[in-house]
C-alpha positions in Angstrom: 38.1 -11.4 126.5 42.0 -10.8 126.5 43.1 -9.4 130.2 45.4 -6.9 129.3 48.9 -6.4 130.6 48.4 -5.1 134.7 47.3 -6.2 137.8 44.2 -7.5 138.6 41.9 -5.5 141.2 41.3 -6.3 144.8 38.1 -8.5 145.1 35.3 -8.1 146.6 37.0 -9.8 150.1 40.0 -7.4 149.6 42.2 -10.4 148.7 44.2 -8.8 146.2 45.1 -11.6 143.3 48.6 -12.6 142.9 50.9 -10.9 140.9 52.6 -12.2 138.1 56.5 -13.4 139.6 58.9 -10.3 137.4 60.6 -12.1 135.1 63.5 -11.4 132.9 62.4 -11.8 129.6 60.1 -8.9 129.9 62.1 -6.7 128.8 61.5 -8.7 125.5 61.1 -5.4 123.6 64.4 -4.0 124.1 66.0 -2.2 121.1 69.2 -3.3 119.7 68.9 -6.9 120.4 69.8 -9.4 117.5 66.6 -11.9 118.6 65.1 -10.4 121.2 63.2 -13.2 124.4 60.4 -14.8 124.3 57.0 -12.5 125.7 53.5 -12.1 125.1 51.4 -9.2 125.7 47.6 -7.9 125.7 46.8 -4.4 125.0 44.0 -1.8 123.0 45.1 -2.0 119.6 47.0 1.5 119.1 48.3 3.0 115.7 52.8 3.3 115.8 54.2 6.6 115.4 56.8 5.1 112.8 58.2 1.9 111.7 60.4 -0.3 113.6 61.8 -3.9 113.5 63.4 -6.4 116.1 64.2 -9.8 116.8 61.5 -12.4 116.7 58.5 -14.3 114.6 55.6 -12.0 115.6 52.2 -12.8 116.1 49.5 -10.2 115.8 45.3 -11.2 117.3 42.4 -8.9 117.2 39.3 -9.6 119.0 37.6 -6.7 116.4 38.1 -4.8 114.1 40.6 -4.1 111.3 44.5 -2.7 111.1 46.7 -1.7 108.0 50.0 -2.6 108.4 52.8 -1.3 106.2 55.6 -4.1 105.5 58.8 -1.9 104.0 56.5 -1.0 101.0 54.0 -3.5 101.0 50.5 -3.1 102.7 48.1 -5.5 103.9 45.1 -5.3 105.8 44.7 -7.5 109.5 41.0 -8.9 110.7 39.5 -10.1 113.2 40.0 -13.6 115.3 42.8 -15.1 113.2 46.3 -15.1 114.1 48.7 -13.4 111.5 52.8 -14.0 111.6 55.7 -12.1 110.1 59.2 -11.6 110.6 59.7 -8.5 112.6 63.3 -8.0 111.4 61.5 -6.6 108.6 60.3 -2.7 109.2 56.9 -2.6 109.8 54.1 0.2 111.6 50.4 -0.2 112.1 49.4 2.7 109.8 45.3 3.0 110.5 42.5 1.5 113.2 39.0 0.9 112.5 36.0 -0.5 114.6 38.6 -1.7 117.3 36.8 0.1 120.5 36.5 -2.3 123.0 38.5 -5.0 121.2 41.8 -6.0 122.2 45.6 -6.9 120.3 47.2 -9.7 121.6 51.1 -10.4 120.2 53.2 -12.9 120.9 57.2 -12.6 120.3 58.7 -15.8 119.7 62.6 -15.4 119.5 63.6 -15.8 115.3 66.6 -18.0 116.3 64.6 -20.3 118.2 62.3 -20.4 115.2 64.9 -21.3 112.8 65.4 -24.1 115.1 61.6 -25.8 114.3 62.2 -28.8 112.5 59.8 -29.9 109.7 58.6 -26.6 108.5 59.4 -26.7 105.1 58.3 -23.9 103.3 56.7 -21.9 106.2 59.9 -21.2 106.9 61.2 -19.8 103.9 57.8 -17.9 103.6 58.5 -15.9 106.4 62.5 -15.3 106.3 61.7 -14.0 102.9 59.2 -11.1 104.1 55.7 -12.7 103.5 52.7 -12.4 106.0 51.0 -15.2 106.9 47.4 -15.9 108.5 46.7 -19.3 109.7 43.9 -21.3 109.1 40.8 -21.3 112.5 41.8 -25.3 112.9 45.9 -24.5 114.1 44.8 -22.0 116.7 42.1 -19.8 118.5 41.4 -17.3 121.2 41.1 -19.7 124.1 44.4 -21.7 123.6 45.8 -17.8 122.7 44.2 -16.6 126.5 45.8 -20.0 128.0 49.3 -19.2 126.5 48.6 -15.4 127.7 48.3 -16.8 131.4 50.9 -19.5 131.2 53.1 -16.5 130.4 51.8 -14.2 132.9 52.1 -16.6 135.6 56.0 -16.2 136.1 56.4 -19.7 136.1 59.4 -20.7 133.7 58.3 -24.5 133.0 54.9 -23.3 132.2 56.2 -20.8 129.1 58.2 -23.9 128.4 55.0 -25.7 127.4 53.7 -22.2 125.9 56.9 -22.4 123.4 56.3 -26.1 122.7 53.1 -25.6 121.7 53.7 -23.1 119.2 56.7 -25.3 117.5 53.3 -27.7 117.1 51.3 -25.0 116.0 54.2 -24.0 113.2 54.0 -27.9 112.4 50.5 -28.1 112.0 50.0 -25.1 109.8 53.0 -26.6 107.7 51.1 -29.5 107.1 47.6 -28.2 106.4 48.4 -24.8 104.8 47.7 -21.1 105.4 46.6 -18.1 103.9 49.1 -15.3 102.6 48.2 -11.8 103.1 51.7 -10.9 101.6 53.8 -13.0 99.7 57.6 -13.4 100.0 60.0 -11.3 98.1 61.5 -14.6 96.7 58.1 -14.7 94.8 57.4 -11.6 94.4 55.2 -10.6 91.7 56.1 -7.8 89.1 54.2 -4.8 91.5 57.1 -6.0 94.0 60.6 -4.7 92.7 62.9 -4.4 95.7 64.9 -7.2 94.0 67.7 -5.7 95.5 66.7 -5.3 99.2 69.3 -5.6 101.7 66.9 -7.8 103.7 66.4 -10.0 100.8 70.2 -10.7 100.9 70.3 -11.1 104.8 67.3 -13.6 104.7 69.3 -15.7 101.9 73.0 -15.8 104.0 70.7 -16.9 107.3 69.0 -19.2 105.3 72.4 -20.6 104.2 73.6 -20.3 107.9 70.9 -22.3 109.2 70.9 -25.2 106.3 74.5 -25.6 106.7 75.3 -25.1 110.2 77.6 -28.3 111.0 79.4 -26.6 107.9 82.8 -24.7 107.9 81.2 -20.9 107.7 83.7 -18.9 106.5 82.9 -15.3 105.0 83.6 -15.6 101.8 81.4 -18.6 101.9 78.4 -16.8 103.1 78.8 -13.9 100.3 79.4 -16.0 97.6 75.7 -17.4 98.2 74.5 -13.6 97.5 77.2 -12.9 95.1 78.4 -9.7 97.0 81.6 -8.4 98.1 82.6 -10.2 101.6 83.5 -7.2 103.4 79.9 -5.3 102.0 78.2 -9.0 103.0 79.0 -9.4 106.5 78.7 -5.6 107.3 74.9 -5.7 105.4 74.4 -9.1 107.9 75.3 -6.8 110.7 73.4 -3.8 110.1 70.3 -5.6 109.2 70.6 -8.3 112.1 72.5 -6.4 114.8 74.7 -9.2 115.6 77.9 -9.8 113.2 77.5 -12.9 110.7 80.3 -14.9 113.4 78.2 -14.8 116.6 75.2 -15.3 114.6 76.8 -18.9 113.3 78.2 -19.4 116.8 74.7 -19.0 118.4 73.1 -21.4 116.0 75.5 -23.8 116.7 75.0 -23.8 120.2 70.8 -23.7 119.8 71.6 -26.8 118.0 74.1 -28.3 120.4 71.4 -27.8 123.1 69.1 -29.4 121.2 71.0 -32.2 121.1 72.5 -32.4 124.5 69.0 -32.4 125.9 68.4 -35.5 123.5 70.6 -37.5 125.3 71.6 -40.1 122.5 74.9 -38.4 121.7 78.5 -38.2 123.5 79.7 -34.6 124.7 82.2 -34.7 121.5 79.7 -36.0 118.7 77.4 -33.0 120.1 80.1 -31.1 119.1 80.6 -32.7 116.2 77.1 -32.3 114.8 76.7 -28.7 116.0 79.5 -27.7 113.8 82.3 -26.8 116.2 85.9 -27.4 114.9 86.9 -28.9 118.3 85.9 -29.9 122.1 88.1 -27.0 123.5 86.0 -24.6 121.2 82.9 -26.0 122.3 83.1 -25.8 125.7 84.4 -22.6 125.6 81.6 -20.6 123.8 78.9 -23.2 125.6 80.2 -21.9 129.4 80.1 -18.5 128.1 76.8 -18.5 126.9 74.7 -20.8 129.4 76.8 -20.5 132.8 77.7 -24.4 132.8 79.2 -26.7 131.0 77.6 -28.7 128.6 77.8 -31.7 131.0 76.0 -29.8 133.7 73.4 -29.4 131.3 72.5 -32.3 130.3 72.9 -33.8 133.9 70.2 -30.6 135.2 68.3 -31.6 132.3 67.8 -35.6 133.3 67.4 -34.9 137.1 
């Protein structure tokens, strides 16, 4: 069974067990962040009050019973023992419970920029920046690996949610490869029941799509609308209301996802890194990089190889 989020009890010699070393990130939840960190958590599976969205990939397990999940108009219905995804920039509320006593939720919030960043998933990517749900298949994942990751996560230890990260980028690759089921498909393929042809979500996922693909790419604006076919001023402030970051740090923090990428690589010079990350020059690079991460990107890669 799941061990839910608290401390464990004294045993039986009154050695009380370790607790978990605080960590930063767990304040993954926060409101008004563009991504959001990385967390996992364990917990009785509870209906929410109202809707709400934030920045990650999440993953939703039940041990029993059923949920009904609203998606910004479109409902679905969440089992037992199979792990579901969905972009949670997209509203969504757990609506109704049934046969869940005893059972247990387990989510996992995987930051959406460092998802953006998997390489080689194809169409799983665009299933779930364009508002589908997704359940994947029993062979990409279970309950023990799930418990393992829950403990790696618990444990405080920074290189061991490292490993917990990794292994979901395989996990993504996997169920690329073999398939998955979809509980709700995306709105770029919606059927005719699903008319919000003109969500502003549906035009946020296309400019981030277009962000992403084109990254090493001068970015400009008026580039980035044109790909919608809106205004640029009503573009970029619909990117900025639906993303809480404005479209010009979201391009810079790509950039630099990607640069660290390839810093910790190691086959590239400090100015093709650059290059390749889509920074007009060295001077502009280091600048944002120190900002961001505390060091240059030197330091980096030298803390990286030690």
């Amino acid at each position: 069974m799941i061990i839910e989020d608290r401390p464990s009890p004294a045993s039986r010699t009154r050695e009380k067990a370790p607790r978990p070393t605080p960590r930063p990130d767990r304040s993954f939840y926060a409101s008004g962040k563009a991504f959001g960190r990385f967390g996992i958590r364990a917990f009785p599976p509870q209906i929410m009050p109202q809707p709400h969205s934030h920045g990650h990939i999440e993953f939703n397990w039940l041990t029993r019973g059923e949920m009904d999940y609203v998606f910004d108009g479109g409902d679905i219905t969440v089992g037992p023992n199979r792990l579901v995804a969905f972009w949670a920039g997209i509203p969504h509320q757990t609506v109704a419970l049934r046969d869940v006593d005893d059972g247990r939720q387990l989510n996992i919030y995987l930051p959406m920029d460092a998802f953006l960043e998997m390489p080689q998933l194809g169409r799983l990517t665009e299933t779930l920046m364009g508002g589908g749900v997704i359940q994947l298949t029993p062979d990409c994942i279970g309950l023990e690996t799930l418990e393992r990751w829950h403990g790696d996560y618990r444990s405080g230890n920074s290189l061991r949610s490292d490993l917990v990260r990794a292994e979901i980028g395989t996990m993504f690759r996997r169920a690329a490869i073999t398939g998955w089921e979809t509980l709700l498909p995306p709105w770029l393929e919606k059927s005719a029941s699903r008319t919000r042809s003109a969500s502003p979500v549906r035009y946020v996922v296309r400019m981030v799509r277009h962000i992403v693909e084109n990254i090493t790419d001068r970015l400009s604006a008026e580039d980035i609308a044109a790909v919608v076919g809106l205004h640029p001023n009503y573009a970029t402030n619909l990117f900025t209301k639906v993303m809480h970051i404005s479209v010009q740090k979201f391009v810079i923090r790509m950039r630099l996802i990607r640069a660290r990428s390839l810093l910790f690589d190691g086959s590239l010079s400090i100015a093709n890194v650059a290059f390749h990350s889509g920074f007009v020059s060295q001077t502009q690079f280091y600048e944002h990089f120190r900002r961001a991460y505390g060091m240059t990107p030197n330091q980096m890669r030298q803390n990286t190889i030690r």
